[in-house]
MISELUM-463754 format. One record per atom (N, C-alpha, C, O): residue number from 1; residue in three letters; chain; atom name; x, y, z. Coordinates in nm, 3 decimals, m for minus. Atoms other than C-alpha are relative to their C-alpha. Layout:
<rs>
{r NUM,"ALA","A","CA",{X,Y,Z}}
...
</rs>
This chain:
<rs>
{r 1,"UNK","A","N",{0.140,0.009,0.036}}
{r 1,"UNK","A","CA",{1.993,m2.463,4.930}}
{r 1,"UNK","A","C",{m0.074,m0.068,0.113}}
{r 1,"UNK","A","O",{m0.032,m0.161,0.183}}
{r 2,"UNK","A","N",{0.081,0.080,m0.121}}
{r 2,"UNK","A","CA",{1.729,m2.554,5.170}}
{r 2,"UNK","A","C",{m0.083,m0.129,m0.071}}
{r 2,"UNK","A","O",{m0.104,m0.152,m0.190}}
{r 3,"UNK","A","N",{0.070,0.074,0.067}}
{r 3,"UNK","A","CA",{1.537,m2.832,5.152}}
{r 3,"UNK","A","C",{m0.177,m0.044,0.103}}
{r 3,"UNK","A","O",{m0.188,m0.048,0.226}}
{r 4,"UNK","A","N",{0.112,0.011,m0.057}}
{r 4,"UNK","A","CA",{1.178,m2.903,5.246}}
{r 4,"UNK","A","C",{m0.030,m0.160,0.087}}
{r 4,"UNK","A","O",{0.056,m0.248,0.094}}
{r 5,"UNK","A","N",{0.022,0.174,m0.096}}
{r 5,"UNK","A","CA",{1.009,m3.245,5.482}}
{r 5,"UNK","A","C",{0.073,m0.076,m0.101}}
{r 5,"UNK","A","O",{0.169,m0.138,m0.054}}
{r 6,"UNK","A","N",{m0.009,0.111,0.097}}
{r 6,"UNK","A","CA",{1.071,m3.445,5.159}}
{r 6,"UNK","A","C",{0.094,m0.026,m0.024}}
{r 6,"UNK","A","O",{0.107,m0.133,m0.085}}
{r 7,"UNK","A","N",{m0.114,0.001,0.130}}
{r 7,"UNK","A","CA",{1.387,m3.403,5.034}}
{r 7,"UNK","A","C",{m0.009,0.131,m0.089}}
{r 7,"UNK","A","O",{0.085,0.204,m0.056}}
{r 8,"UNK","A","N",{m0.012,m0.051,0.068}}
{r 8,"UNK","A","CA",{1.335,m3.179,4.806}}
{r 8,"UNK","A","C",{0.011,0.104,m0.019}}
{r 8,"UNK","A","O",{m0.065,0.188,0.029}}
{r 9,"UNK","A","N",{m0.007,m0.164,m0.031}}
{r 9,"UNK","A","CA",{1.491,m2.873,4.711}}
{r 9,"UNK","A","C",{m0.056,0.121,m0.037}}
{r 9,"UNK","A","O",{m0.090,0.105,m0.154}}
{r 10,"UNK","A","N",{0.046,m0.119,0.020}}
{r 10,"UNK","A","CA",{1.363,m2.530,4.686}}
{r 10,"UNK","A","C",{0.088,0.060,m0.085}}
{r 10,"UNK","A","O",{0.138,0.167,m0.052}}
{r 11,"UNK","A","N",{m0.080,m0.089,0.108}}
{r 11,"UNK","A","CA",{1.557,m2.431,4.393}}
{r 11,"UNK","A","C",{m0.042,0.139,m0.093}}
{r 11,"UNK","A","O",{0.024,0.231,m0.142}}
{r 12,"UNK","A","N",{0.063,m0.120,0.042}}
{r 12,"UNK","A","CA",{1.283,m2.215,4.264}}
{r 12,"UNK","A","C",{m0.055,0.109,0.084}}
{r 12,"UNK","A","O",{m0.146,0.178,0.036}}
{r 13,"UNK","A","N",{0.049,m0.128,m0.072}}
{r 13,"UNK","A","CA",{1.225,m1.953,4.541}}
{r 13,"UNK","A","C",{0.146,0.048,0.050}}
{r 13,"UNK","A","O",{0.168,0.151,0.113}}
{r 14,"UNK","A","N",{m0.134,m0.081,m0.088}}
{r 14,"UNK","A","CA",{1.577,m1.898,4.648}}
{r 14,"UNK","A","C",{0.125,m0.043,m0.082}}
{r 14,"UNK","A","O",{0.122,m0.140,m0.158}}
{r 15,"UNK","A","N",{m0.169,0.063,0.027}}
{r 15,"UNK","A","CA",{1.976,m1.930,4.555}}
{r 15,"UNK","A","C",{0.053,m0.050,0.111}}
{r 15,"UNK","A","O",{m0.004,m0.110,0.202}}
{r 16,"UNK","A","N",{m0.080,0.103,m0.077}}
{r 16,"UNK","A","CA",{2.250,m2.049,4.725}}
{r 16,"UNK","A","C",{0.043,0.168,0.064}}
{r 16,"UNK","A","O",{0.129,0.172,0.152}}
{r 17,"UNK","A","N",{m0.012,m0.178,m0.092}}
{r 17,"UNK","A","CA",{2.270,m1.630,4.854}}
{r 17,"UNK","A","C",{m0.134,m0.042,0.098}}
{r 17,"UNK","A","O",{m0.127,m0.005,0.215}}
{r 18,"UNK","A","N",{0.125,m0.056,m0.039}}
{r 18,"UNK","A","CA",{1.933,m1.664,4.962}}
{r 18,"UNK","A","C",{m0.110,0.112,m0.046}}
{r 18,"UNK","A","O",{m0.197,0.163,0.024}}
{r 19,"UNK","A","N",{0.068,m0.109,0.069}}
{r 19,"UNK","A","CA",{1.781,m1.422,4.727}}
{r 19,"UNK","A","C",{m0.115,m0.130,m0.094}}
{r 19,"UNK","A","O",{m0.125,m0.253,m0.085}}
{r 20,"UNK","A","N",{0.108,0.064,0.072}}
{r 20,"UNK","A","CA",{1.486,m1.513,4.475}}
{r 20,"UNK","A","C",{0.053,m0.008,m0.104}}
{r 20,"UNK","A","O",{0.147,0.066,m0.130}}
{r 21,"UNK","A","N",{m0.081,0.073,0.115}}
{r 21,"UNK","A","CA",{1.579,m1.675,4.179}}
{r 21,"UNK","A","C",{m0.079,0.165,m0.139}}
{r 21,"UNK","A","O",{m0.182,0.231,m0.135}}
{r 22,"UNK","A","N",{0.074,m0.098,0.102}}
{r 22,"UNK","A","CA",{1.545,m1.412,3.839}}
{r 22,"UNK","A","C",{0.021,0.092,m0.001}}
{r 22,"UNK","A","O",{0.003,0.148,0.107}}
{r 23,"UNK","A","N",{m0.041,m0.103,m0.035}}
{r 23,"UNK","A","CA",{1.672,m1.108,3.726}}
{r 23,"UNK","A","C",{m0.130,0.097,0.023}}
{r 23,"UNK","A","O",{m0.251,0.077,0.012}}
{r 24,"UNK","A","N",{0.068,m0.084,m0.048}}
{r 24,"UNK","A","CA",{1.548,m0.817,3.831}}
{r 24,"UNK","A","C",{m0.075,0.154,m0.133}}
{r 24,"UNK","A","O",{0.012,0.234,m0.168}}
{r 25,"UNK","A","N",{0.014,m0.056,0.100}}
{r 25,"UNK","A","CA",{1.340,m0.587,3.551}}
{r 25,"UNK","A","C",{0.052,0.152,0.057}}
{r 25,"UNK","A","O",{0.038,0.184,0.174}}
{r 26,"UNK","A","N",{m0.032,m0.136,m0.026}}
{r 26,"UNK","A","CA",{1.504,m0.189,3.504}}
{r 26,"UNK","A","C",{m0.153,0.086,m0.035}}
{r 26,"UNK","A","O",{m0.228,0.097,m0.132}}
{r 27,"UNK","A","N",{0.130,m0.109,0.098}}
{r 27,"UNK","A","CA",{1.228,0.057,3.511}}
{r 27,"UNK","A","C",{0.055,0.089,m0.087}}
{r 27,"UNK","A","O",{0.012,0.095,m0.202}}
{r 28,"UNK","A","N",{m0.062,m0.090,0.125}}
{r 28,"UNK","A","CA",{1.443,0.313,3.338}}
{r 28,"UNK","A","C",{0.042,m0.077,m0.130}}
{r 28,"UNK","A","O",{0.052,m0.023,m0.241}}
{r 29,"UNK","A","N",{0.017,0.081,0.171}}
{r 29,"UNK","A","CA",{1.500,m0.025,3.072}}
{r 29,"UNK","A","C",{m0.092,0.024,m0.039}}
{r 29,"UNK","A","O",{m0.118,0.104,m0.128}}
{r 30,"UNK","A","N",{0.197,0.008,0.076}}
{r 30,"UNK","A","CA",{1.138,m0.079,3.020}}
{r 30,"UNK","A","C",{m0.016,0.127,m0.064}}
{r 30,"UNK","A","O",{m0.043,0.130,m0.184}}
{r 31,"UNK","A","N",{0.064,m0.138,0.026}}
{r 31,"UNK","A","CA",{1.079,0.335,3.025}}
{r 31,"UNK","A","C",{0.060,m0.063,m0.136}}
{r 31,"UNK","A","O",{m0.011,m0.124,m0.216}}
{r 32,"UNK","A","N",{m0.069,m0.042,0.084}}
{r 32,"UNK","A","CA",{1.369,0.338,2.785}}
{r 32,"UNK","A","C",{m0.059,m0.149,m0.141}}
{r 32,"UNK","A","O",{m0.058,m0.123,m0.262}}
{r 33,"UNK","A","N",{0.065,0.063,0.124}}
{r 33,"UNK","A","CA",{1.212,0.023,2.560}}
{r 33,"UNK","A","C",{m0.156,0.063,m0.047}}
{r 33,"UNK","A","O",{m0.207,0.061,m0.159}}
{r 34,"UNK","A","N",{0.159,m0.013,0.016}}
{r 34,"UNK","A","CA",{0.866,0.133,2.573}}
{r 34,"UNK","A","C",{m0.043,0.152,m0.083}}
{r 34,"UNK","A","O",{m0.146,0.180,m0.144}}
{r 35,"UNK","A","N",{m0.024,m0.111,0.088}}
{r 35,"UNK","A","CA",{0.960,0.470,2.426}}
{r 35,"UNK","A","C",{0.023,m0.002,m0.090}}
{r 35,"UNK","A","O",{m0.042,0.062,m0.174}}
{r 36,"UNK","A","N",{m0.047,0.026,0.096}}
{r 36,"UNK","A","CA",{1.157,0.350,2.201}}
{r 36,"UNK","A","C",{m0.069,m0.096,m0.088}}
{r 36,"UNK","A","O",{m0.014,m0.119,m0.195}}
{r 37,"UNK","A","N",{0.116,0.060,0.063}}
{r 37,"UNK","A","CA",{0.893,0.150,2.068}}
{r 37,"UNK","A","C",{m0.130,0.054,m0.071}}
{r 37,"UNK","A","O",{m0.178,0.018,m0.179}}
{r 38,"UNK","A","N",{0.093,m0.096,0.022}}
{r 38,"UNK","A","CA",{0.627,0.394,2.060}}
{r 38,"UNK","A","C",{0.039,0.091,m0.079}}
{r 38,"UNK","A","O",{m0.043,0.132,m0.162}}
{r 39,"UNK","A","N",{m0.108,m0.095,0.134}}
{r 39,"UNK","A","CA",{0.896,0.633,1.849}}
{r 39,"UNK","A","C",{m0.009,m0.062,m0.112}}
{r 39,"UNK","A","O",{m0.051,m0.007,m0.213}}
{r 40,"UNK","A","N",{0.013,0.072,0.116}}
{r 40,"UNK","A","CA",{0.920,0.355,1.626}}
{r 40,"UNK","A","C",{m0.116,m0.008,m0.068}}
{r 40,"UNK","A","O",{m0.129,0.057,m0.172}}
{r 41,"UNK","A","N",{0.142,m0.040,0.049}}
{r 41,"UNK","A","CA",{0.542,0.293,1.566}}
{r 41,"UNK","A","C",{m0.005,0.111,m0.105}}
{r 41,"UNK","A","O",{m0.004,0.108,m0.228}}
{r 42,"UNK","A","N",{0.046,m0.083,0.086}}
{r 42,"UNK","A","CA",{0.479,0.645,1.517}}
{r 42,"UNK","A","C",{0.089,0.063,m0.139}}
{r 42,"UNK","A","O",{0.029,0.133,m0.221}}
{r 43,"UNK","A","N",{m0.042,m0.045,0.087}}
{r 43,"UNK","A","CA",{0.785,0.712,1.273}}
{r 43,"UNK","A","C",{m0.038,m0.155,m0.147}}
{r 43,"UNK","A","O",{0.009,m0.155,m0.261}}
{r 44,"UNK","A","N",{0.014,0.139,0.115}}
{r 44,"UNK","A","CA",{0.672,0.347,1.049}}
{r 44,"UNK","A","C",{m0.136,0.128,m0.067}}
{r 44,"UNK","A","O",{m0.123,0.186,m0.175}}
{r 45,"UNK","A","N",{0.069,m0.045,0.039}}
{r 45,"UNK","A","CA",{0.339,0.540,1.044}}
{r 45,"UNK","A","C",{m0.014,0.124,m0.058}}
{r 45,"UNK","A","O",{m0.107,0.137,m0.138}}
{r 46,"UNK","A","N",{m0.030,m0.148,0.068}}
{r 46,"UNK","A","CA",{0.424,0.902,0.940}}
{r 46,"UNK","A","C",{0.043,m0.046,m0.101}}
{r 46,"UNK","A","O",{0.008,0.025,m0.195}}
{r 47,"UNK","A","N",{m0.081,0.019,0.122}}
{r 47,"UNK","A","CA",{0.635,0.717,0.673}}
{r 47,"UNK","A","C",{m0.128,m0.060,m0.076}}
{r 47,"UNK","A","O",{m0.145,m0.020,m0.191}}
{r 48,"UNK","A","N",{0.119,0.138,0.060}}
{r 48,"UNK","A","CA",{0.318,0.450,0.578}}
{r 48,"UNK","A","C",{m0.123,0.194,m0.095}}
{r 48,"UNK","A","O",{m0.185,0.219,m0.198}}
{r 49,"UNK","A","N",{0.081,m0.097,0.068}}
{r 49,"UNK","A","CA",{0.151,0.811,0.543}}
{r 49,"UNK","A","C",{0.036,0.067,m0.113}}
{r 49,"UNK","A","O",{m0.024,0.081,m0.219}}
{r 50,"UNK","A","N",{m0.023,m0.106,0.132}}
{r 50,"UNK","A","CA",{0.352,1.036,0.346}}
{r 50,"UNK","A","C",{0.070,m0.110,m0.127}}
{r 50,"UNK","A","O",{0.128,m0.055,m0.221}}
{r 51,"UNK","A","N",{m0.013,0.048,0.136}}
{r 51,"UNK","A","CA",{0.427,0.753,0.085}}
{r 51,"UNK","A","C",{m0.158,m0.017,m0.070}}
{r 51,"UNK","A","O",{m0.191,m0.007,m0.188}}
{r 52,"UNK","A","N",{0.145,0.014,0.035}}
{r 52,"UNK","A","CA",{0.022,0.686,0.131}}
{r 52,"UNK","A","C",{m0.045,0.145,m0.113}}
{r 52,"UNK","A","O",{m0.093,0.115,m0.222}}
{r 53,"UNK","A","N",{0.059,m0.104,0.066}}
{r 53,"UNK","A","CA",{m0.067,1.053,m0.020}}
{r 53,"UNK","A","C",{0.101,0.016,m0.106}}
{r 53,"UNK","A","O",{0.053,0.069,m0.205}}
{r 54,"UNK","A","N",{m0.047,m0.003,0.111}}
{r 54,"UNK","A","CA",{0.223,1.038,m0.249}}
{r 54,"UNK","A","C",{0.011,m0.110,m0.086}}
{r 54,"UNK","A","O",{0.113,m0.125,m0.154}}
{r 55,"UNK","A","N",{0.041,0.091,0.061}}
{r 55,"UNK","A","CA",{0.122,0.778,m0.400}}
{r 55,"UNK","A","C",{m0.113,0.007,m0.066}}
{r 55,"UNK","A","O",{m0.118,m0.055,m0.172}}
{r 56,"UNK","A","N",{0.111,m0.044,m0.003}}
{r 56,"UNK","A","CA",{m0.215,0.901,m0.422}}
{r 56,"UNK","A","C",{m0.039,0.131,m0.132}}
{r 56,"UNK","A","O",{m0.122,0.141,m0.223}}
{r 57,"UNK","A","N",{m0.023,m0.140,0.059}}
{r 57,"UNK","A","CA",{m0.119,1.255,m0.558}}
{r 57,"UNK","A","C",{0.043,m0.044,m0.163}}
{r 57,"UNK","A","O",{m0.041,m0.024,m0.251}}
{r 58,"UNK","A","N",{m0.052,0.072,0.103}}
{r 58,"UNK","A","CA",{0.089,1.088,m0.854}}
{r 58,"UNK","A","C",{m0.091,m0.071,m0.077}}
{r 58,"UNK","A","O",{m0.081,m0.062,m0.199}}
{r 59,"UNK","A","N",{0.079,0.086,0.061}}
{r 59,"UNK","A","CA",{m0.190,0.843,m0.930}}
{r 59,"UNK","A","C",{m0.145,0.086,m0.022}}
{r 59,"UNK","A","O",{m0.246,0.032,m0.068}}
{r 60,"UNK","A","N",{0.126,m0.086,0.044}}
{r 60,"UNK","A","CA",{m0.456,1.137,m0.960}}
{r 60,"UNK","A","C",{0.045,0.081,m0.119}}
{r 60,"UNK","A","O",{m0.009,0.110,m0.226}}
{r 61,"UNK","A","N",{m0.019,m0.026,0.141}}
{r 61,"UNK","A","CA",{m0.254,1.272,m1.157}}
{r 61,"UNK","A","C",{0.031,m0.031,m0.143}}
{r 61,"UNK","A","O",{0.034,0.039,m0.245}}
{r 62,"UNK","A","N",{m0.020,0.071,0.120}}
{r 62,"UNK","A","CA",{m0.184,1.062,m1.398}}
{r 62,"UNK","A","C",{m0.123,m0.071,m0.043}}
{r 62,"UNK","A","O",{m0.127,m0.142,m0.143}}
{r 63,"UNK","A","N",{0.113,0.049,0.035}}
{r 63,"UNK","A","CA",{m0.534,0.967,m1.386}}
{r 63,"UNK","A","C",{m0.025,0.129,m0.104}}
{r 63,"UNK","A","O",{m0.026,0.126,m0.227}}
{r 64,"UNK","A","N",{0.069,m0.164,0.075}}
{r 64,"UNK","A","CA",{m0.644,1.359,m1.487}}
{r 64,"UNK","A","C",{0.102,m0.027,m0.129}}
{r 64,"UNK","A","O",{0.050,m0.078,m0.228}}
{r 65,"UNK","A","N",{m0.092,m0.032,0.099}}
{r 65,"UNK","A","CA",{m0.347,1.386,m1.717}}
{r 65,"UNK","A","C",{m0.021,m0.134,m0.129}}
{r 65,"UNK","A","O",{0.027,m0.111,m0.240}}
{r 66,"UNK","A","N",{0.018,0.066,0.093}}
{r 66,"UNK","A","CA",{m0.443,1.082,m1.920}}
{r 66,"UNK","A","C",{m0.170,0.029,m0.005}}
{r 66,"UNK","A","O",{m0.209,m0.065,m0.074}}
{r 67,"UNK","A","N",{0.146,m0.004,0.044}}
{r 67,"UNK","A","CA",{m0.857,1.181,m1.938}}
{r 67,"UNK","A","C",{0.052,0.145,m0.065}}
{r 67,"UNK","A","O",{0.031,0.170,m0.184}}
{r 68,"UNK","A","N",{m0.009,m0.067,0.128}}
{r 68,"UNK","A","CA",{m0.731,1.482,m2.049}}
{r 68,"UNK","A","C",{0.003,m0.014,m0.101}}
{r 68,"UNK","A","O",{m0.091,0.007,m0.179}}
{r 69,"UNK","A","N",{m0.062,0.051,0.119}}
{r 69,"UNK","A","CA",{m0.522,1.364,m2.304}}
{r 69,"UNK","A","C",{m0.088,m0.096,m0.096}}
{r 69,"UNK","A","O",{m0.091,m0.077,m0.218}}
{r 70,"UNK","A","N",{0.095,0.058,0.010}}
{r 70,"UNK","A","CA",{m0.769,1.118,m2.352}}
{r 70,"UNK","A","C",{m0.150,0.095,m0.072}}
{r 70,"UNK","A","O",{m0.235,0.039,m0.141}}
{r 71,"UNK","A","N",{0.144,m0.085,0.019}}
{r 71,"UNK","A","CA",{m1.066,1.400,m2.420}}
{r 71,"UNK","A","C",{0.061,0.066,m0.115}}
{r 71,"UNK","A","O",{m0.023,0.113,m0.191}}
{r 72,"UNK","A","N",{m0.071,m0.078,0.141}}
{r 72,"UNK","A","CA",{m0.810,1.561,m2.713}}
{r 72,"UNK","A","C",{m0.004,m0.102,m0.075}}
{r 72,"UNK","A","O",{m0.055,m0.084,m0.186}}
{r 73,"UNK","A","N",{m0.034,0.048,0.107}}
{r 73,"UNK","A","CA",{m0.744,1.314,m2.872}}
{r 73,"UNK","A","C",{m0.155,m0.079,m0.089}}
{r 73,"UNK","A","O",{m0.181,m0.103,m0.207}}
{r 74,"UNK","A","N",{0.119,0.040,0.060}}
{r 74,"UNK","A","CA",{m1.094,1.175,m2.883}}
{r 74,"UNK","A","C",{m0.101,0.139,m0.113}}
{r 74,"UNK","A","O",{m0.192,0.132,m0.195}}
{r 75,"UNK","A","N",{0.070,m0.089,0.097}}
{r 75,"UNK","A","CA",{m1.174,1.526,m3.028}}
{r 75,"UNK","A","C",{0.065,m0.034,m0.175}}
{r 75,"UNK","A","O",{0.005,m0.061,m0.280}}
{r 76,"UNK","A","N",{m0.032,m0.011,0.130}}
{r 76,"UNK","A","CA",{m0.943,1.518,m3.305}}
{r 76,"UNK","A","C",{m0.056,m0.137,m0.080}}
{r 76,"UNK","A","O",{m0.107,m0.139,m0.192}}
{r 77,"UNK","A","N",{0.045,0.107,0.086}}
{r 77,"UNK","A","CA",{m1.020,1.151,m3.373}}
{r 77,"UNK","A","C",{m0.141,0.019,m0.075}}
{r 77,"UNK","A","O",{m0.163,m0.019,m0.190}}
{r 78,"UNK","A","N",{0.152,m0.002,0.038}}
{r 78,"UNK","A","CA",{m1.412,1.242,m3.396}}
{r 78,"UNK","A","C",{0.011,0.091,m0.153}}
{r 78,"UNK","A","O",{m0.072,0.083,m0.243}}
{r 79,"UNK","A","N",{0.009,m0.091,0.073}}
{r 79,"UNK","A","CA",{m1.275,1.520,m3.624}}
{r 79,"UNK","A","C",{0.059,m0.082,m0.133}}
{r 79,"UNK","A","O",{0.001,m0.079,m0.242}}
{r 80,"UNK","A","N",{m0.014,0.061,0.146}}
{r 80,"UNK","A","CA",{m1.099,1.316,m3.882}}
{r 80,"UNK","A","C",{m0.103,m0.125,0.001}}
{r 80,"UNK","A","O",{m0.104,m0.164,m0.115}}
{r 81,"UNK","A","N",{0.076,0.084,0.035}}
{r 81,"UNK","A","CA",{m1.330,1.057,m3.870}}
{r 81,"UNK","A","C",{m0.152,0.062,m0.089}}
{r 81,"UNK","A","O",{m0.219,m0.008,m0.165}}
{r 82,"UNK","A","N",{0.096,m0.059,0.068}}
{r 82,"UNK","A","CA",{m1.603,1.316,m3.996}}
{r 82,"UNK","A","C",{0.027,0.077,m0.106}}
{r 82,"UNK","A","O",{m0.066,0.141,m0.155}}
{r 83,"UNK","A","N",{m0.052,m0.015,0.106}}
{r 83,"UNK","A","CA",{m1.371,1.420,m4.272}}
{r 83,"UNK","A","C",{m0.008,m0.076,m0.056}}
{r 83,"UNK","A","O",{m0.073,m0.042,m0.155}}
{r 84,"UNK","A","N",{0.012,0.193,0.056}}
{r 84,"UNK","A","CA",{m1.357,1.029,m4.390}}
{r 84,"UNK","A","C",{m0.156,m0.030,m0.038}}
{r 84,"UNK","A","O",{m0.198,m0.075,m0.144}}
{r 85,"UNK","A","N",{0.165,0.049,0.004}}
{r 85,"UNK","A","CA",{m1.743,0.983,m4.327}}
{r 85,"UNK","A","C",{m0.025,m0.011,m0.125}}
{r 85,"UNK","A","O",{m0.031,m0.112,m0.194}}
{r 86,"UNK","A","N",{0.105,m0.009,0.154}}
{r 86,"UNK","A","CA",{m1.892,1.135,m4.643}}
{r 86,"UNK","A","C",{0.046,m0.085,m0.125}}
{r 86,"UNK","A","O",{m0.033,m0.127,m0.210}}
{r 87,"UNK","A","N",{m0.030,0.075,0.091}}
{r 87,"UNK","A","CA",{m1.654,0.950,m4.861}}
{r 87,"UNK","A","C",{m0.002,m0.098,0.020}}
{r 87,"UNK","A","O",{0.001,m0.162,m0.085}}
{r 88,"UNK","A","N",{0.020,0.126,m0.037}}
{r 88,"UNK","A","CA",{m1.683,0.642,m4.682}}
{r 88,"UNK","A","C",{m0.127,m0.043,m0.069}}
{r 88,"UNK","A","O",{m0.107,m0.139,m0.144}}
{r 89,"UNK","A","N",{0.218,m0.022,0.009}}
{r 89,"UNK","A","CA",{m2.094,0.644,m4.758}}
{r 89,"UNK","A","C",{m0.032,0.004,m0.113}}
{r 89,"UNK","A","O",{m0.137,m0.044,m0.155}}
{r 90,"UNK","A","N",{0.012,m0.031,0.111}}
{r 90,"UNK","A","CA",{m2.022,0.759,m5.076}}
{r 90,"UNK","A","C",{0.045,m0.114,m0.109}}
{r 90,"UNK","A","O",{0.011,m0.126,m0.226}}
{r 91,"UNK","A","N",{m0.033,0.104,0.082}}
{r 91,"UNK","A","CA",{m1.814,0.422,m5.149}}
{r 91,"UNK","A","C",{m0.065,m0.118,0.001}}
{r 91,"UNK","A","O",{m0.061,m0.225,m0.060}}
{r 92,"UNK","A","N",{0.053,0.142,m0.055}}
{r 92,"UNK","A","CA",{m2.021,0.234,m4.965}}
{r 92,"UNK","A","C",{m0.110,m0.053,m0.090}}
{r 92,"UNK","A","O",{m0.150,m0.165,m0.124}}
{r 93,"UNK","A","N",{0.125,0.006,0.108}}
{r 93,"UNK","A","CA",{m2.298,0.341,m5.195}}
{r 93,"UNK","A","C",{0.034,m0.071,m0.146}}
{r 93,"UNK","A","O",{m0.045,m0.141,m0.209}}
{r 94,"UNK","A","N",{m0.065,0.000,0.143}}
{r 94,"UNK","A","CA",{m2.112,0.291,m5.509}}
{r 94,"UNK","A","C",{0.000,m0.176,0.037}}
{r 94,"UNK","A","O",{m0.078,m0.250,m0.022}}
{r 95,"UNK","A","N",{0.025,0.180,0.025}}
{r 95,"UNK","A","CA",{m2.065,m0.104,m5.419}}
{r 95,"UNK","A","C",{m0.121,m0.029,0.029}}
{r 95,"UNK","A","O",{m0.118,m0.152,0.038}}
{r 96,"UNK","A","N",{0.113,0.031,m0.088}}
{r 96,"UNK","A","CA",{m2.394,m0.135,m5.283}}
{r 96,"UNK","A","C",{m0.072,0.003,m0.156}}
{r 96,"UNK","A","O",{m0.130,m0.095,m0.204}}
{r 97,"UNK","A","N",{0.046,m0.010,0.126}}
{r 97,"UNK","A","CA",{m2.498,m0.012,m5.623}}
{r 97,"UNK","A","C",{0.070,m0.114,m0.138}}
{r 97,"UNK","A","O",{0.034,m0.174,m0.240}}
{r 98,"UNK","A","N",{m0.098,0.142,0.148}}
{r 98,"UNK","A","CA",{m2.243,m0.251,m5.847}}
{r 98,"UNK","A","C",{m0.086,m0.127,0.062}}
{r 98,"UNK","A","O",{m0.129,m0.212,m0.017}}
{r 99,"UNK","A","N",{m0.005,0.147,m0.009}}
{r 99,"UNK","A","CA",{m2.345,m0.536,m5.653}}
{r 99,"UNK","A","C",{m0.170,m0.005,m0.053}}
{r 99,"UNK","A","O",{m0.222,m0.099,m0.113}}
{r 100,"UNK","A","N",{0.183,0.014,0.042}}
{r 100,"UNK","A","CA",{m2.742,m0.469,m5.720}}
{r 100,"UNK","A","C",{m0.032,0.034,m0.123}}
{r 100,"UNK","A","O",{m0.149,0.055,m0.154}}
{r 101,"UNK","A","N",{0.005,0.000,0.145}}
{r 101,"UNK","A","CA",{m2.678,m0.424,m6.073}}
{r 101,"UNK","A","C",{0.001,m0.113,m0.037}}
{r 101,"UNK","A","O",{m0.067,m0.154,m0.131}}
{r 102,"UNK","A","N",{m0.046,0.199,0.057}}
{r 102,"UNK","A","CA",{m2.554,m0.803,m6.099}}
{r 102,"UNK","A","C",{m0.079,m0.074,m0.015}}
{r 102,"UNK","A","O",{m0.050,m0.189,m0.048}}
</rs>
């Protein structure tokens, strides 16, 4: 190792070869991370998608499929409830009448 006026050594610009301290980066690593990174990304996101619309698809339909269901049953309910009515009205009258006799 060399050393400078002071004393002190230059441990950070050189070895005991004389080379510069630090490995050396691969460009074909990097290519090969930087690809492989960008692959990754886009396969997280193709996946983030096709669970996104099936998720979507499922939850429309089960939206529709219960307003349907939902729109029948409110028919039939309306329908027995207007079978019930007249006698309802009819009992309602009948106490309405006992109690205003008293």
């Amino acid at each position: 190792m060399s050393a400078d006026e002071h004393g002190h050594d230059n441990w950070h610009q050189e070895n005991v070869e004389g080379d510069a301290h630090g490995a050396q980066a691969s460009a074909k690593a990097m290519g090969l991370t930087i690809i492989a990174m960008t692959l990754g990304v886009l396969l997280i996101i193709i996946v983030l998608v096709v669970y996104f619309r099936n998720y979507m698809s499922n939850y429309d339909a089960m939206i529709n499929e219960t307003t349907k269901a939902a729109a029948a049953s409110m028919e039939y309910r309306d329908a027995q409830l207007a079978k019930i009515e007249a006698p309802v009205n009819a009992a309602m009258q009948v106490v309405i009448d006992e109690y205003a006799s008293n």
